[in-house]
C-alpha positions as CSV (number, residue, x, y, z in Angstrom):
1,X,214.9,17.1,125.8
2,X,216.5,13.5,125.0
3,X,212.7,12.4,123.5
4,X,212.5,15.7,121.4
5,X,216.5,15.0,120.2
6,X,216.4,11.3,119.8
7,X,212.2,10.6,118.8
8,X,212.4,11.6,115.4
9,X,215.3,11.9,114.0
10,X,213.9,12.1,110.1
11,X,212.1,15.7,111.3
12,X,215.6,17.6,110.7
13,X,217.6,15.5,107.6
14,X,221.3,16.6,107.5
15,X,224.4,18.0,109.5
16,X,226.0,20.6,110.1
17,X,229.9,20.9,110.8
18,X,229.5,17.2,111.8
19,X,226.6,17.5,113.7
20,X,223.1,16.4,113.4
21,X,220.2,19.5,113.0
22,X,217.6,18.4,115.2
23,X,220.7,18.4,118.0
24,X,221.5,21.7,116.7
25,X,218.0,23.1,117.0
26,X,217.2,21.6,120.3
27,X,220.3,22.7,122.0
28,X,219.9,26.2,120.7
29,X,216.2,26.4,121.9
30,X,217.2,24.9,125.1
31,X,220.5,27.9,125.6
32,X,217.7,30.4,124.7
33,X,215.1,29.4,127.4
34,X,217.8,29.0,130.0
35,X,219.0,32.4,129.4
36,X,216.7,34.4,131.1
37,X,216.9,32.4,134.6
38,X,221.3,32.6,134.5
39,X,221.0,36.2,133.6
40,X,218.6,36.0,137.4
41,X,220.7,34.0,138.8
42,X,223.8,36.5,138.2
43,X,221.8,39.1,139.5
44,X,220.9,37.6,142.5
45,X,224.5,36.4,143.0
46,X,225.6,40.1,142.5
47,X,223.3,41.8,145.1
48,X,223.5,39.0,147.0
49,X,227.6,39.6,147.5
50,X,227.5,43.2,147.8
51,X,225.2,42.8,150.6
52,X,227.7,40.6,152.5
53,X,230.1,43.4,151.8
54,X,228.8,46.2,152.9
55,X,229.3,47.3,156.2
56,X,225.9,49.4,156.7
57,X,223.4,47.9,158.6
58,X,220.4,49.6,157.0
59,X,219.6,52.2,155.0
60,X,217.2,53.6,157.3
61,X,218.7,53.1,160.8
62,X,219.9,56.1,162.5
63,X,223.0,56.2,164.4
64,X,223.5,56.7,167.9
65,X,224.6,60.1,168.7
66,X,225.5,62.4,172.0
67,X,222.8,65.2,170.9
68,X,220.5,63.7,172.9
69,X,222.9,65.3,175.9
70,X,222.8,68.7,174.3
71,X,219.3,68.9,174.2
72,X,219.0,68.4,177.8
């Protein structure tokens, strides 16, 4: 990202509210592609904690239960 920002920096003339366009543009593009992995990331975070939380095992494992004695 530094070699895109600082190689040419005649390909964006001008500033914006103090600050240079091509930092601008690259800093945008950059928030834009990292997006999609921190919206992951939160999501895996998330289930991640409520797993830790819950107190069932399983959703599938059954329970231990005296009907085995009725049945007998």
């Amino acid at each position: 990202m530094l070699m895109i920002i600082y190689f040419d920096a005649r390909a964006l003339p001008g500033a914006t509210v103090g600050i240079s366009n091509d930092v601008l543009v690259v800093s945008l593009a950059t928030t834009i592609a990292v997006v999609p992995f921190v919206i992951l990331l939160a999501y895996i975070i998330r289930i991640a904690t409520v797993a830790k939380r819950t107190l069932s095992i399983g959703p599938f494992i059954l329970r231990e239960t005296k009907r085995s004695d009725d049945l007998n």
